[in-house]
N, C-alpha and C positions, 0 to 999 in steps of 0.2 A: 209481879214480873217486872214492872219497872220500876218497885224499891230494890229490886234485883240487879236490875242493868244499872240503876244511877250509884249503888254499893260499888261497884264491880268499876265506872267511869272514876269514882272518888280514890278507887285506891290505885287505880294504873295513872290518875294524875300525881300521886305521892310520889308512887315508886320512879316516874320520870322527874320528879322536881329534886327527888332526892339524889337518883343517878347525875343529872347535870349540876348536880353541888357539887360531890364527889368529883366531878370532871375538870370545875372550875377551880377544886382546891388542888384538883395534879397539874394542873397548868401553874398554878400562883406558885407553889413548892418550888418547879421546876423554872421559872424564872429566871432568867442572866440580870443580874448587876453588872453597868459597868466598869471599866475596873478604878478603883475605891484607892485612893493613895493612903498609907500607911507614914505619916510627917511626925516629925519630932523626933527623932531616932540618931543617936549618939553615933561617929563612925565604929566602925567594926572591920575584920579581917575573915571572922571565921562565922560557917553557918550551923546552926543544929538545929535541922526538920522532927518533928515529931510527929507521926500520923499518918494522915490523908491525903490525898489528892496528889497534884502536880507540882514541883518546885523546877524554875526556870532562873539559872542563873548565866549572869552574862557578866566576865570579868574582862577588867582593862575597862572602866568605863565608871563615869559620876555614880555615888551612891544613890539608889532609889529603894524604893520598897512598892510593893502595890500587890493588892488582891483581885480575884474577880470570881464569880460562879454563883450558884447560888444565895440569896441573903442569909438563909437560916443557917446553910455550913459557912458562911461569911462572920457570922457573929460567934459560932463557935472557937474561934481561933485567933491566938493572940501572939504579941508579939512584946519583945523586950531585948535591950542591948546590955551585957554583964560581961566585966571584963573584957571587951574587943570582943563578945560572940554574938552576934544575931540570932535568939532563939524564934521560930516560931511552932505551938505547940496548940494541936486539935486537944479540944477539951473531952471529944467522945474517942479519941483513942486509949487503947487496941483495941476495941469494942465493935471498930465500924471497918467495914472493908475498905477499900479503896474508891475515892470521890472523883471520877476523871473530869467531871465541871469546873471540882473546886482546882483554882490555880494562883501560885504564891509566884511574882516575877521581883528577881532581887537583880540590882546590877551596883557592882563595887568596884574599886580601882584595881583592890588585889586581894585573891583569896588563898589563904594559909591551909585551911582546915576546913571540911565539909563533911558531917554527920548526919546519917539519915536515918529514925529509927520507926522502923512500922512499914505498911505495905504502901508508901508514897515510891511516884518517882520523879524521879531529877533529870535534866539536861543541863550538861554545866559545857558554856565552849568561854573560846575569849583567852582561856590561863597562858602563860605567857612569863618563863623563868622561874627561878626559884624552887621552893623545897613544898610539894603538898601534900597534906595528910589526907586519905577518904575512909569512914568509915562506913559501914553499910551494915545493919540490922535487922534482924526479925524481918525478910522480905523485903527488905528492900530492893530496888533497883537505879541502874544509872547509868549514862552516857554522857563520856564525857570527851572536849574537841579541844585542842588545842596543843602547844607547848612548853615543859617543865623540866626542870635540873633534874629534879629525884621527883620520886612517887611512893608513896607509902597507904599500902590498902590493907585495909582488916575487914573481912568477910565472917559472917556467922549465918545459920536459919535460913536458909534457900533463898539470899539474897546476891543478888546481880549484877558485877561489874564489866561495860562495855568502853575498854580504852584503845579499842585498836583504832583510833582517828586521832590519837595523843600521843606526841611525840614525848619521851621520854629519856635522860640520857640513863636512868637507870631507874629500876623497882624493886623493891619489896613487898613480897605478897603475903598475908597470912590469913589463913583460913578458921575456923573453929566450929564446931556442930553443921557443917556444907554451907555449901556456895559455890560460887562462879565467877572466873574473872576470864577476860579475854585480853589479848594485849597485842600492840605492834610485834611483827615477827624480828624485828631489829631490836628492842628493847631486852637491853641488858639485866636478868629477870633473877630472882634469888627468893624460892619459895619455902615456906613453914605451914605445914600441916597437919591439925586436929580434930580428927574424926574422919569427915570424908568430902571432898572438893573436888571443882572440875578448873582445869588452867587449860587455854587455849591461845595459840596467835593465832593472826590474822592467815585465815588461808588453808587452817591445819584441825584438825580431828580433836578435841577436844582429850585432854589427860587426865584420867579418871585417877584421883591420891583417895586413898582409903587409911593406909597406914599411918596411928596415931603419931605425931612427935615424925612425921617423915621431914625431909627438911632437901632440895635442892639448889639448883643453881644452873643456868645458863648465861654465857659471856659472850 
């Protein structure tokens, strides 16, 4: 009876030393890094997100780079300047859902172009003149603050454009396999659509386009 009870003590000590390892490696996983500057990096104009997590861009302002979140999705992701683009690209995308820890914060004088491909999202404010390109990918989404000349957005794969806080003197929209864009109800709008998309301003009922090659315009 008591090679019974002390069997019985030996293995509910395992099964607790085992569950508080398990415990202590979801605490260490989940771990914040501070955020980690990203130095050496050539100027650049335009950004291309691949991936994961969060992208926070802030234009009108010195070039920076910096990461934070987790170490392990920290180490996964790299960065490189080619031709004037800021790439940075998760090495387990499209594999991995979205990381709301992981966060990439860029801040430049002026941004041209910003592509986002895979299920990250973006906050871009700051922009301020001139001609922008935004693409949006595979799920992507994005919100974006500020004021620009023109605007130029390509939507595909149930990705998400929110510009109604973006001043615009004029847009181009084009859509392809769906999406969504939302836009100031002032903003002078001229849309192209493939397959099926949602256009909406600020205010109003969302405009469901279905028909392929449809193409509109408002002035």
């Amino acid at each position: 009876m008591n090679t019974q009870h002390a069997f019985s003590t030996r293995v509910m000590a395992s099964l607790l030393a085992l569950v508080a390892s398990l415990l202590i490696l979801a605490v260490l996983s989940k771990a914040q890094a501070a955020d980690t500057p990203v130095r050496d990096l050539p100027a650049f104009q335009s950004i291309e997100f691949h991936g994961v997590g969060q992208l926070q861009v802030e234009a009108g302002a010195a070039q920076s780079v910096s990461i934070s979140g987790p170490e392990a999705a920290q180490s996964q992701v790299t960065f490189k300047v080619k031709h004037g683009t800021l790439y940075v690209v998760h090495v387990g995308y499209p594999w991995r859902s979205s990381d709301p820890d992981l966060v990439v914060q860029v801040s430049l004088p002026q941004l041209s172009a910003l592509t986002l491909k895979g299920p990250g999202r973006a906050q871009l404010q700051g922009l301020h003149g001139g001609d922008t390109q935004i693409t949006l990918l595979r799920r992507a989404s994005l919100q974006a603050r500020g004021t620009v000349g023109h605007l130029q957005v390509h939507v595909d794969r149930d990705s998400v454009a929110d510009f109604s806080q973006l001043t615009a003197g004029s847009a181009n929209f084009t859509a392809t396999e769906g999406g969504s864009a939302r836009f100031r109800a002032s903003t002078p709008l001229v849309t192209s659509v493939f397959g099926v998309a949602s256009v909406s301003t600020a205010g109003t009922q969302p405009l469901r386009l279905v028909v392929a090659g449809q193409q509109g315009s408002r002035q």
